[in-house]
C-alpha atoms as an extended CHARMM CRD file, in Angstrom:
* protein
*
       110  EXT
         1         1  UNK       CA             10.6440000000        4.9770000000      -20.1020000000  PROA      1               0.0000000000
         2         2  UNK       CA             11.4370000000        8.2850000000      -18.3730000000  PROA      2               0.0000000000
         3         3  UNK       CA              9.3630000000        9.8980000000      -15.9590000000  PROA      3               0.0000000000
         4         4  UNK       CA             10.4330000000       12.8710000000      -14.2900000000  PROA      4               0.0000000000
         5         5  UNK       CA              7.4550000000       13.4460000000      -12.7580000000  PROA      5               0.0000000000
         6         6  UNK       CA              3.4800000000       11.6150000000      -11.8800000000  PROA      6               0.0000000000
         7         7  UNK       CA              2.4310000000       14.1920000000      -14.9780000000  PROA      7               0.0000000000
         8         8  UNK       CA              3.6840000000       12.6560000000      -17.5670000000  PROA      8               0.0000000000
         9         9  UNK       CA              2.0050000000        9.5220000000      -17.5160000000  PROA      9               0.0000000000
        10        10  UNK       CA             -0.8230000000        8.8380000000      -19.2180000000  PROA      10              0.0000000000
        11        11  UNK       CA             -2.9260000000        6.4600000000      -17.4750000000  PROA      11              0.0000000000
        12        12  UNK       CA             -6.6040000000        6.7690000000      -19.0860000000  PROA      12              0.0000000000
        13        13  UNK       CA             -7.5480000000        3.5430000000      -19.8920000000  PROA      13              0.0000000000
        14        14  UNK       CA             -4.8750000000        1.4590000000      -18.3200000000  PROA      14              0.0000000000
        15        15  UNK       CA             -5.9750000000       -1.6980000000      -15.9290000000  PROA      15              0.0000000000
        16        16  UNK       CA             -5.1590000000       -1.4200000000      -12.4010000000  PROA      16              0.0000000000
        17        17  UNK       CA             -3.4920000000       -4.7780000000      -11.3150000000  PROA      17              0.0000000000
        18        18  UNK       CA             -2.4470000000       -3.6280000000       -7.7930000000  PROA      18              0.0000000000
        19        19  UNK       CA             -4.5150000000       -1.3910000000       -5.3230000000  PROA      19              0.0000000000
        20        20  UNK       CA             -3.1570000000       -1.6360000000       -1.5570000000  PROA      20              0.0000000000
        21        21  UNK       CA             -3.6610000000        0.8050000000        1.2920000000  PROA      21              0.0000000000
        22        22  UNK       CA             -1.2700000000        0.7360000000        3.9370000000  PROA      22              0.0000000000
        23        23  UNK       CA             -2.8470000000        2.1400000000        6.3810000000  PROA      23              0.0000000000
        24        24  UNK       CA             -0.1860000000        1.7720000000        9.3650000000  PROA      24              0.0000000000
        25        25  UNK       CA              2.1360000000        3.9040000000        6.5040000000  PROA      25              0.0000000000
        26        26  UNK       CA             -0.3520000000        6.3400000000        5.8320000000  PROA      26              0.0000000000
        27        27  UNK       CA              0.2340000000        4.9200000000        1.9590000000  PROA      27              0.0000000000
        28        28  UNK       CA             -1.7170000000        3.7710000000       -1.2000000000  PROA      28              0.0000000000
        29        29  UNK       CA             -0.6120000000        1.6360000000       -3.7760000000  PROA      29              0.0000000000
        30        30  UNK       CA             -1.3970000000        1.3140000000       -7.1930000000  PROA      30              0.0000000000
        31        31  UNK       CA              0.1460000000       -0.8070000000      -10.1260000000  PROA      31              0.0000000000
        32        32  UNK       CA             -0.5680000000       -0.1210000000      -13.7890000000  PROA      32              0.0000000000
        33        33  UNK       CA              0.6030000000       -1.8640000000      -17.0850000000  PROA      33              0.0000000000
        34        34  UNK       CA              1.7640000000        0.9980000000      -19.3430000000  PROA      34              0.0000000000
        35        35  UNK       CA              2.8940000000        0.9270000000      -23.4230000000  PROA      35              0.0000000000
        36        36  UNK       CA              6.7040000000        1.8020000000      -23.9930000000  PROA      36              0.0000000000
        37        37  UNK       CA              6.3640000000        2.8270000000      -26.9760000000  PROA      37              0.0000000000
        38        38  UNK       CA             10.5950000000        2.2260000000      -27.6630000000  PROA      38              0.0000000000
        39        39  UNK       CA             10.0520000000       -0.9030000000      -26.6140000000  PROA      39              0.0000000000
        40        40  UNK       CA              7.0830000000       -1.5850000000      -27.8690000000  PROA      40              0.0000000000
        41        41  UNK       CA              6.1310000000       -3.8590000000      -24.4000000000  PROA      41              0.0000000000
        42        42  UNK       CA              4.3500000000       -2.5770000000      -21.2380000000  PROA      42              0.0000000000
        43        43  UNK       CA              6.0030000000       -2.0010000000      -18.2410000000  PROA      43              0.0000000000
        44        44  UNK       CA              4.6280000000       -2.2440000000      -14.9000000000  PROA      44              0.0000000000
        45        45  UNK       CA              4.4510000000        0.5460000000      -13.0470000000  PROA      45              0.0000000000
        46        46  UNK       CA              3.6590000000        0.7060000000       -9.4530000000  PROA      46              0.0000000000
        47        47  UNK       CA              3.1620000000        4.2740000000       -7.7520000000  PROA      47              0.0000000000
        48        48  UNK       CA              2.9080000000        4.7690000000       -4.1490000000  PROA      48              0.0000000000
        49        49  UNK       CA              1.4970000000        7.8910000000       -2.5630000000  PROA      49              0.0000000000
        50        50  UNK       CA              3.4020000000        8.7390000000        0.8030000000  PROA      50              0.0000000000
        51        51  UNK       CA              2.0170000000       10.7180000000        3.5710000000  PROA      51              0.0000000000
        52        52  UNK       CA             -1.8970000000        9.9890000000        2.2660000000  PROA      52              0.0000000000
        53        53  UNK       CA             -4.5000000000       12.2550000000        4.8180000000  PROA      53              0.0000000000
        54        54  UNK       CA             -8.2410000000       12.8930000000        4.2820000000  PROA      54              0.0000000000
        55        55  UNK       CA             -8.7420000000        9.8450000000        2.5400000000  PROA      55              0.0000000000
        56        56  UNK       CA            -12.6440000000        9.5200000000        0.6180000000  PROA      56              0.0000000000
        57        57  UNK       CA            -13.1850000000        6.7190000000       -1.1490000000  PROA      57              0.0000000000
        58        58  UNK       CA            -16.8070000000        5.6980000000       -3.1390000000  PROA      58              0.0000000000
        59        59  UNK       CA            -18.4740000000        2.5770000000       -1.6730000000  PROA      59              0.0000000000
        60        60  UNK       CA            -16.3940000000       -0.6040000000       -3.0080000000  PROA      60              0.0000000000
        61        61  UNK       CA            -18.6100000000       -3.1330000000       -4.8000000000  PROA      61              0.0000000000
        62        62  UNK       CA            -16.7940000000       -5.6300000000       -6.5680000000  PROA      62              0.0000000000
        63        63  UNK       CA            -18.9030000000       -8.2130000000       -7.4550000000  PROA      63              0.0000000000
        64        64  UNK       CA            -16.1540000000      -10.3380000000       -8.9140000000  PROA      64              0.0000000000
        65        65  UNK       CA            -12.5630000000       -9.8830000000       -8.3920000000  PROA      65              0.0000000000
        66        66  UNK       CA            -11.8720000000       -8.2040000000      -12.2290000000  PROA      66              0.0000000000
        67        67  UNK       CA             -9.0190000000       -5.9440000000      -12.9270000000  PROA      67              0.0000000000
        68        68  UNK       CA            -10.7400000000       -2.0830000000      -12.6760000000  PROA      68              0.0000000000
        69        69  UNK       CA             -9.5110000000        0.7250000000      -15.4780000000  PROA      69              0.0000000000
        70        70  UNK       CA             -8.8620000000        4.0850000000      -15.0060000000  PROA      70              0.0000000000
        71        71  UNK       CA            -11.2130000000        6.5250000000      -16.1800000000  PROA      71              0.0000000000
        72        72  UNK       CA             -9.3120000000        9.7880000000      -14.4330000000  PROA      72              0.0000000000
        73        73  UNK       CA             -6.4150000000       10.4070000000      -12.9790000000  PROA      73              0.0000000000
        74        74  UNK       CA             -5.8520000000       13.8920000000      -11.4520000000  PROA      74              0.0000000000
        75        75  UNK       CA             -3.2570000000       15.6460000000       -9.4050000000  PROA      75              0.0000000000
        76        76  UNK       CA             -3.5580000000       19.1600000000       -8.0280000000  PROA      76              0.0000000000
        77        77  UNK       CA             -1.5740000000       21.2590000000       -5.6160000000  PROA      77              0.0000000000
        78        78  UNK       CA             -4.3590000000       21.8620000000       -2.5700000000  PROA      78              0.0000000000
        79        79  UNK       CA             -2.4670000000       24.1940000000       -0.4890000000  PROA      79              0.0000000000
        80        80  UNK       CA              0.8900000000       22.8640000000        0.6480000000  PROA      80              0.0000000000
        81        81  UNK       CA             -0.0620000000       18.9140000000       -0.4300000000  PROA      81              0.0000000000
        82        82  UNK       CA             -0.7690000000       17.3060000000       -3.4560000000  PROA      82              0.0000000000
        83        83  UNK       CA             -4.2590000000       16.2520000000       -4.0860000000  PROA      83              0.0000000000
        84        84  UNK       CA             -5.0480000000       13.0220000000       -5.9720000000  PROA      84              0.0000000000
        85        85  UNK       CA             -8.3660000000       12.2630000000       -7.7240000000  PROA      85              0.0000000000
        86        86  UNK       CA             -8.4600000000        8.9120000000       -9.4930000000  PROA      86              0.0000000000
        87        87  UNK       CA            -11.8600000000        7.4030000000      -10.8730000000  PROA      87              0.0000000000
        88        88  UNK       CA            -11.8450000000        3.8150000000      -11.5230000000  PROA      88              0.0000000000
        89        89  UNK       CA            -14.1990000000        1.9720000000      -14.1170000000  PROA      89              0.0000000000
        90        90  UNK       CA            -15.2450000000       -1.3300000000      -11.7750000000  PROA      90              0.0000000000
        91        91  UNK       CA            -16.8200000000       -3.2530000000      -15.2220000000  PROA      91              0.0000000000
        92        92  UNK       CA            -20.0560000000       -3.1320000000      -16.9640000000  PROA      92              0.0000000000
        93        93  UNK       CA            -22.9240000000       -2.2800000000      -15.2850000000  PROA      93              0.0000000000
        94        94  UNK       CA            -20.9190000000       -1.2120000000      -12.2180000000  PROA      94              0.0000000000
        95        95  UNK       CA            -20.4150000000        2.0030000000      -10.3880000000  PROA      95              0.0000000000
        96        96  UNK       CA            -17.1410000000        4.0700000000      -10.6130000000  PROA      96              0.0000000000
        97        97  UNK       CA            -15.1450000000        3.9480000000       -7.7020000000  PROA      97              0.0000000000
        98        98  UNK       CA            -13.1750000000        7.3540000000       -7.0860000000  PROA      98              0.0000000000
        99        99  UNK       CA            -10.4620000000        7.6630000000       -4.5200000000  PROA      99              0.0000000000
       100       100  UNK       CA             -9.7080000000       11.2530000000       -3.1890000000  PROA      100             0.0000000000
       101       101  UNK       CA             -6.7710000000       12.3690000000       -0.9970000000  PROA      101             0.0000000000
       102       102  UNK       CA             -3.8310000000       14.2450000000        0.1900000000  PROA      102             0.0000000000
       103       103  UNK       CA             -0.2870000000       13.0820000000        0.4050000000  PROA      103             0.0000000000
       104       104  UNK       CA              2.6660000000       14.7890000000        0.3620000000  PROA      104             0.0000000000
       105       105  UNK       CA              4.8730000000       12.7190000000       -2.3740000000  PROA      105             0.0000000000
       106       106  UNK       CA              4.6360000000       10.0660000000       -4.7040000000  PROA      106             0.0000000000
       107       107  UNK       CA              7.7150000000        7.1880000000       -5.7960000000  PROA      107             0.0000000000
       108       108  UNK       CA              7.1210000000        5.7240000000       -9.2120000000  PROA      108             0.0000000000
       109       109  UNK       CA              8.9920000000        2.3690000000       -9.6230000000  PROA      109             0.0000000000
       110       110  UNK       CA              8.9850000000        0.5050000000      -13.0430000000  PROA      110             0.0000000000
């Protein structure tokens, strides 16, 4: 899989297996499971946001501990930072949770 860059993956619909914040490392954490489609496997992806400011995150309600989906994944340019929107589908009957923030960079590991 090659990834030059956050924008070409295409995580609609994948299932978040890891969500960490570090907040002594000003960092957030989140692991996917992505098709390869030459491989025809997923790989696990884990992408960590460096630098994170002006953190907003929904209220959390997880009434069980169940993997959560993304709905939306976003990244704009906000003035000299990146800006990261990411929705996340919490099951049915559930509310979204969306995570907003700054950060300066992002390190994609497979």
């Amino acid at each position: 899989m090659n990834l030059d860059n956050i924008s070409t993956l295409d995580l609609h619909d994948q299932t978040v297996s890891e969500l960490s914040l570090d907040l002594e490392h000003c960092k957030i954490i989140i692991g996917v499971s992505v098709y390869n489609e030459l491989t025809q496997n997923y790989d696990d992806i884990r992408i960590s946001f460096h630098h994170v400011k002006n953190l907003k995150m929904d209220a959390i309600n997880l009434p069980n501990l169940e993997p959560l989906e993304i709905n939306a994944f976003d990244i704009s340019i906000i003035e000299s930072h990146k800006c990261a929107k990411i929705l996340l589908l919490q099951g049915f009957g559930n509310p979204t949770l969306g995570l907003f923030f700054l950060y300066s960079h992002e390190v994609i590991d497979i």
